[in-house]
RODO-473219 format. One record per residue (C-alpha): residue number from 1; x, y, z. Coordinates in pm, whole numbers, plus 32768, in hexadecimal, padded with zeros to 4 digits. Example, Ala and Ser with C-alpha at 12.3 -4.5 7.8 and 13.67 -1.06 7.14 Angstrom:
<panus>
  nr   xx   yy   zz
   1 84CE 7E3E 830C
   2 8557 7F96 82CA
</panus>
This chain:
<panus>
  nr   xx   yy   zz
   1 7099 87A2 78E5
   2 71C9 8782 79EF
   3 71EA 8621 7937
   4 7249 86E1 7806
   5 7303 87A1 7898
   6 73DA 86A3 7937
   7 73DB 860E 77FC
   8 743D 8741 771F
   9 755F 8786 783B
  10 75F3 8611 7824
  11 762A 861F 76C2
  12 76C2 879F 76B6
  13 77B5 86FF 77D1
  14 77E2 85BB 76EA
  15 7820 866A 75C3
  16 7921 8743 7670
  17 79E2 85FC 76CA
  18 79D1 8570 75AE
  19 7A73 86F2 7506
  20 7BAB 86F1 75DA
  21 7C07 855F 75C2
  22 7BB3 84F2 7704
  23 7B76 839F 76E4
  24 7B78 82FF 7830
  25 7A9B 842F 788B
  26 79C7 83CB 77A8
  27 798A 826B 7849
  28 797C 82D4 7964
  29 7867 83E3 7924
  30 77A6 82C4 785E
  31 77A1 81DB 798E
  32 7708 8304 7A63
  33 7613 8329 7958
  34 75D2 81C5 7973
  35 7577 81E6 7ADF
  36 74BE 8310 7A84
  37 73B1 82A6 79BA
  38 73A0 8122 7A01
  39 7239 8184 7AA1
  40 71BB 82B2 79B2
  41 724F 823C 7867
  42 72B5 80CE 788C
  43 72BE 8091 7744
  44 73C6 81B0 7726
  45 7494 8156 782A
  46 7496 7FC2 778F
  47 74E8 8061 7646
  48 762C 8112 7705
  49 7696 7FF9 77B5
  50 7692 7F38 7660
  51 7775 8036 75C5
  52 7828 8065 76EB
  53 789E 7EC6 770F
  54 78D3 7EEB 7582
  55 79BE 7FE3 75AC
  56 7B33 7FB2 7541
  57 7C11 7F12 763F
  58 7D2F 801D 76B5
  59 7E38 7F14 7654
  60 7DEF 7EF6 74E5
  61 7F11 7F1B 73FE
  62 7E97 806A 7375
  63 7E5A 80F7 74D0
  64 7FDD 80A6 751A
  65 8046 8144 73E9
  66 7F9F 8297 7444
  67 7FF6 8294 75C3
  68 801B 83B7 764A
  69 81A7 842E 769C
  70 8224 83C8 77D8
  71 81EB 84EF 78AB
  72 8344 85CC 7908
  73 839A 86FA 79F6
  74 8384 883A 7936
  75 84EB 88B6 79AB
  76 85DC 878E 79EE
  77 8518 86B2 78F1
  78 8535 8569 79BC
  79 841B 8476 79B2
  80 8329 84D3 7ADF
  81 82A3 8351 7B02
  82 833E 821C 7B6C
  83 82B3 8113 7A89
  84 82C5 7F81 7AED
  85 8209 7EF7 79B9
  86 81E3 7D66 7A38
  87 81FA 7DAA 7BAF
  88 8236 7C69 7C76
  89 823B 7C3C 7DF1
  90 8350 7B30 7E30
  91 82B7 7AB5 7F73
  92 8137 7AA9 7FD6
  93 8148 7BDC 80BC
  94 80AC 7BAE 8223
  95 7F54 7C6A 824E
  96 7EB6 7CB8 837F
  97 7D55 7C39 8380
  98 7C70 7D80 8336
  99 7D67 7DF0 820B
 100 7D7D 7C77 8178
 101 7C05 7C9D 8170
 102 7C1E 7DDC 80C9
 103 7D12 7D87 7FC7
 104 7C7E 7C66 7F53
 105 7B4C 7D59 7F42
 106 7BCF 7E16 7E37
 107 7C56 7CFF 7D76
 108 7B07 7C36 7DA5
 109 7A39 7D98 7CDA
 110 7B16 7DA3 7BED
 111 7AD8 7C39 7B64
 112 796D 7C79 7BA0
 113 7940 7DCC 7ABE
 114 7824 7D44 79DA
 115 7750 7CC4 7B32
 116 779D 7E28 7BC8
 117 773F 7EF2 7A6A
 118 7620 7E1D 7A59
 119 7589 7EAA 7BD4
 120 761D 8000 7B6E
 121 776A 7FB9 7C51
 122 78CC 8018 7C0A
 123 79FA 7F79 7C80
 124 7A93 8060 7D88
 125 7B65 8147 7CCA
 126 7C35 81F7 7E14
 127 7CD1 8150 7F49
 128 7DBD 8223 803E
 129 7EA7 8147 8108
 130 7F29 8208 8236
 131 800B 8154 8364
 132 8197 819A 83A5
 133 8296 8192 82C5
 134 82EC 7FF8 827A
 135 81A5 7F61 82D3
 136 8151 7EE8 817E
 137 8093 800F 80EE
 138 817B 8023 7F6B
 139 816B 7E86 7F95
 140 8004 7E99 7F89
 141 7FE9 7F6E 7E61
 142 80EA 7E8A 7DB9
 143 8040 7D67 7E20
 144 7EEF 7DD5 7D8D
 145 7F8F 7E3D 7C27
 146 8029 7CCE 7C47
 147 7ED0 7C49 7C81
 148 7E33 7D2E 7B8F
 149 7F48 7CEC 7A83
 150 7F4C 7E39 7A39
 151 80A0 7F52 7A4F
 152 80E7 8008 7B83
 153 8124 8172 7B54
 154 81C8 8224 7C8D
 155 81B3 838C 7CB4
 156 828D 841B 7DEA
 157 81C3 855B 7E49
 158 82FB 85BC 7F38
 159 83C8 858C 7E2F
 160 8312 8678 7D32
 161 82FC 87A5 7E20
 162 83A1 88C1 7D69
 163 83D8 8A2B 7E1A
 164 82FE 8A81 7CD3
 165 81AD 8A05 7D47
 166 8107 8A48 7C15
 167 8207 895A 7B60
 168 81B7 8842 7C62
 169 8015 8846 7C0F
 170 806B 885A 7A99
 171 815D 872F 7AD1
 172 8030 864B 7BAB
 173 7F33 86CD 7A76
 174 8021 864D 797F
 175 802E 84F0 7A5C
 176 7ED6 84C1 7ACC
 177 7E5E 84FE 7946
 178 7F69 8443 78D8
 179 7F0E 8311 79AA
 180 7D94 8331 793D
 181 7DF4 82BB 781A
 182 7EAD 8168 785F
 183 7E0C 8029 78F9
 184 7ED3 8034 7A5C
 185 7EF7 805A 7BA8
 186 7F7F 81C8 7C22
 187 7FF2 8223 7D78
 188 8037 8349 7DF8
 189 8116 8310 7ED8
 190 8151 8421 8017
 191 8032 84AA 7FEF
 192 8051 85A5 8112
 193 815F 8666 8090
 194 807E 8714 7FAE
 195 7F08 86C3 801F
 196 7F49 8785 8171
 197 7E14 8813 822C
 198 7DC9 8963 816F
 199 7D8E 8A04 82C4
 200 7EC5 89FE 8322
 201 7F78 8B43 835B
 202 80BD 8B19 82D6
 203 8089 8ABB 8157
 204 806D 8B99 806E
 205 7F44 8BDA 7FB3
 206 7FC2 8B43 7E77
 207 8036 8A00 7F67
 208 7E9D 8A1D 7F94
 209 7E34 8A0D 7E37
 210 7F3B 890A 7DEC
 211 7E29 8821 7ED8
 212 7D15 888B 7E21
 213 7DCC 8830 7CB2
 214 7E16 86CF 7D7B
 215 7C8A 86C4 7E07
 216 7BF8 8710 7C9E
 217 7CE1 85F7 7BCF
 218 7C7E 84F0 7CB9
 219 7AF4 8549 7CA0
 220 7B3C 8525 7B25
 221 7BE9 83B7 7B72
 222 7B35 82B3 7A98
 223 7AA9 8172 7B10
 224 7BA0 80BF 79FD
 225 7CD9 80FE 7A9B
 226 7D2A 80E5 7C37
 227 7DA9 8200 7CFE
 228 7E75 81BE 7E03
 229 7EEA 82CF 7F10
 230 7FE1 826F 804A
 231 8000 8334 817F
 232 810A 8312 8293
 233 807A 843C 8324
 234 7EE8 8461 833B
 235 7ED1 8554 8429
 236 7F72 8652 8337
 237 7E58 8624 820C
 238 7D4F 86FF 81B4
 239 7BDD 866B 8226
 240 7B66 86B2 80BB
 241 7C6D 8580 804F
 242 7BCD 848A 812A
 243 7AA0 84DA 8077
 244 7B19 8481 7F1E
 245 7BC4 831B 7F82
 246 7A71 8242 7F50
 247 7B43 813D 804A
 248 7C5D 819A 8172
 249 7D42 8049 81B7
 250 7DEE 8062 8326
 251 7F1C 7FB0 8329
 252 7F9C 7F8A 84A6
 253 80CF 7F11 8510
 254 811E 7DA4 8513
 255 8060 7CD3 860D
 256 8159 7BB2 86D7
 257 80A3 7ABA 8600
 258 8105 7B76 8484
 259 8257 7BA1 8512
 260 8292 7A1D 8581
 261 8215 7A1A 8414
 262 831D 7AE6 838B
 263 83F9 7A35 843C
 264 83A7 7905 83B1
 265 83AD 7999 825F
 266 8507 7A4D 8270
 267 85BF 793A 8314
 268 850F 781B 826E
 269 856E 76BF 829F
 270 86D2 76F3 8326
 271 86AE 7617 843E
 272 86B1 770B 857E
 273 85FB 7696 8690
 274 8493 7701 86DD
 275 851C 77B1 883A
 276 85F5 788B 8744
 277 84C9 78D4 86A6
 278 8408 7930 87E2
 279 8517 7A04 8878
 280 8557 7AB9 871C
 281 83E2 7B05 8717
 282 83E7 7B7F 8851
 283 8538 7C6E 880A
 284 84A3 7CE4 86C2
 285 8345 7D3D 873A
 286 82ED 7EC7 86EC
 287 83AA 7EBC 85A7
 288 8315 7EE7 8460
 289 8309 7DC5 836B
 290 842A 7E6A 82B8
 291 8513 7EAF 83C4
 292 84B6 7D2C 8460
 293 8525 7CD2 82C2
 294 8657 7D98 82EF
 295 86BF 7D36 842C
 296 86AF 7BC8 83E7
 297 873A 7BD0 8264
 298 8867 7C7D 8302
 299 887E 7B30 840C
 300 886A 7A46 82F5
 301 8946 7AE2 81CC
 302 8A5E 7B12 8327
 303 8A57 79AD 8359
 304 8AB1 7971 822B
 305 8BC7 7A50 81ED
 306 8C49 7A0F 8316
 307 8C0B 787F 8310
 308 8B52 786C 847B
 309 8A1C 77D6 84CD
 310 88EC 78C0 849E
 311 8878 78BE 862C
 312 89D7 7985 8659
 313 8985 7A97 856B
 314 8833 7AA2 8608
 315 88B7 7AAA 8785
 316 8956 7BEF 8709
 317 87D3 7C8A 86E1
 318 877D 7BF8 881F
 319 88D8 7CCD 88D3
 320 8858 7E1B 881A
 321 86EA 7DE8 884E
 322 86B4 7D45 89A7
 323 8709 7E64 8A86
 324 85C4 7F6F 8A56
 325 84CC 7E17 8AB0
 326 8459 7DD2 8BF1
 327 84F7 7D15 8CF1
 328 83D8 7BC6 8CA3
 329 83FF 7BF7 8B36
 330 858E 7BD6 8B75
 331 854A 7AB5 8C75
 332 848F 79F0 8B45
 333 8564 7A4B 8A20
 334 868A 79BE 8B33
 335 85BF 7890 8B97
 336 856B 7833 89F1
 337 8709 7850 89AF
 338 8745 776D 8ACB
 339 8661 767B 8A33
 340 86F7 76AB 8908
 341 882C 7608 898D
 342 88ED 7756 89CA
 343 89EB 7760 8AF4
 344 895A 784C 8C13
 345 8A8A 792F 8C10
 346 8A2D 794C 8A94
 347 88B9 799A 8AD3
 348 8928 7A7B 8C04
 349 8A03 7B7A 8B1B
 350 891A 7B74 8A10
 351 87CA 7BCC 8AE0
 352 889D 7C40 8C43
 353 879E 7B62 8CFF
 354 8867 7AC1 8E53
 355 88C7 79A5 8E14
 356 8827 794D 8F80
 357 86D6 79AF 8ED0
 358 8720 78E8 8D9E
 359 8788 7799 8E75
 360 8625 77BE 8F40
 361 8561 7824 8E19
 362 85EB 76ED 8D53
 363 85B9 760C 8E98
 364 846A 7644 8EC1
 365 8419 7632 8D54
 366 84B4 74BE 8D8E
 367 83D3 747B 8EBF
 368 8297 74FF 8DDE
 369 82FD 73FA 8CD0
 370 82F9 72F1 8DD4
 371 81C4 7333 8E50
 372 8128 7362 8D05
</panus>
């Protein structure tokens, strides 16, 4: 009897899918069934799965022709996604470990979906990337459309924010179904200006709801498609949104050994030394990955306006960087430009080491060779 009943209930909630056009829902809804009764009815759920493979690919030239509009604000009518339809990542970005694991995670399900339907797996459908701002978290999410060959669709929660709340949930509604519908990859990118903790005494109630709108839509996310959320600010979600990422992807700041690898990648083969390298390493440590790219495309594109070698345009970010280190860090950064065949009174106004320190320091590091 409760089999029945289970049974009767599935197909009321198919058929009410299948009334209002959801389609992804609909997949999605047939791939829990699928799970469902793989042990009751298997020869129901191998008869869904069937269907379910046969069913037409989101690509097809008559699914393009009846795409849905691209979704707009209700008021000032501009287009409420930021759509890259062949992302490419010009350089292979630099991954800590744990998140290179991860990534490749996601990529590795998605090439594996008939092994996964087959066990009664999905691919992961959710990720949240949280970390500071320029640590690679909107790099990742290009990278995996890249990988995935599929459109990157951007949606700026901070930017959608209207004083009229209600506005801003029917505006995420109108995205979130919108993207159901197309084969890509959607972040939602600040997540925490609208997925705040709904305990917290200064929002309004509609601010409240406005979570709840956010909480239901990416329940309703189907296994098709990847959601993508990005954080700079964890400590400001809700707990219920932790619950409906399936994975969370920390991205730290850059260890010394990814930013010797950005350096290597911004500067390239230009020729400077390998105790430029170290000392730059050194000055740039506690910087994001996009402040260490900054910093050092700045160096290179002055040194060529300016027709100078590249170590002078980088002895500048030594002079405005050196000062907050500590005293040994400055010793080594001065001992590495010494090597490097700068003059001491150079390496003296750049790091303001003595140069009574730097002559000993570079004295013994002669007696060490010798010894060696």
């Amino acid at each position: 009897m409760e089999e029945n009943k289970n049974i009767n209930d599935d197909l009321a909630q198919l058929a009410r899918l299948a009334l209002v056009g959801r389609h992804q829902d609909i997949q999605t809804f047939v791939q829990r069934l699928i799970r469902r009764y793989r042990e009751s009815i298997p020869d129901l759920a191998t008869r869904l799965n069937i269907l379910l493979q046969e069913s037409p690919n989101p690509q097809t030239p008559l699914r393009r022709q009846a795409a849905a509009p691209m979704p707009v604000d209700l008021e000032s009518r501009l287009q409420l996604l930021r759509v890259d339809p062949q992302p490419a990542v010009d350089v292979e970005p630099i991954w800590e470990a744990q998140v290179a694991q991860t990534l490749n995670q996601i990529i590795s399900e998605r090439s594996r979906v008939e092994e996964l339907s087959k066990q009664g797996l999905l691919p992961t459908k959710s990720l949240i990337f949280t970390g500071p701002p320029g640590v690679g978290k909107s790099l990742a999410a290009k990278w995996i459309a890249q990988k995935l060959r599929k459109p990157l669709l951007t949606l700026d929660l901070s930017a959608v924010m209207s004083s009229y709340l209600g506005r801003t949930g029917a505006n995420i509604r109108h995205v979130l179904d919108y993207a159901k519908g197309e084969d890509c990859v959607l972040l939602l990118d600040e997540l925490d200006a609208i997925a705040k903790r709904r305990d917290d005494a200064t929002d309004v109630g509609e601010l409240k709801r406005l979570v709840t709108v956010l909480l239901q839509e990416i329940d309703d996310w189907p296994s098709s498609g990847l959601l993508v959320a990005a954080t700079n600010h964890s400590d400001l979600l809700d707990p219920a949104v932790w619950r409906r990422f399936e994975i969370r992807v920390a991205f730290p700041m850059p260890s010394d050994t990814a930013i010797r690898k950005a350096i290597d990648l911004f500067i390239g083969s230009s020729g400077v030394p390998t105790q430029w390298r170290e000392a730059m390493a050194m000055t740039l440590r506690g910087l994001s990955f996009s402040d260490v790219e900054r910093e050092l495309m700045s160096a290179r594109r002055s040194s060529v306006v300016h027709r100078i070698p590249l170590e002078e345009t980088l002895s500048g970010i030594v002079k405005n960087r050196v000062d907050p280190l500590p005293r040994r860090e400055r010793g080594q950064i001065a001992q590495w430009l010494t090597e490097a065949g700068i003059s001491q009174r150079q390496v003296h106004e750049l790091t303001g080491v003595s140069r009574d320190t730097i002559r000993k320091n570079s004295k013994q590091s002669a007696d060490e060779e010798k010894q060696d």
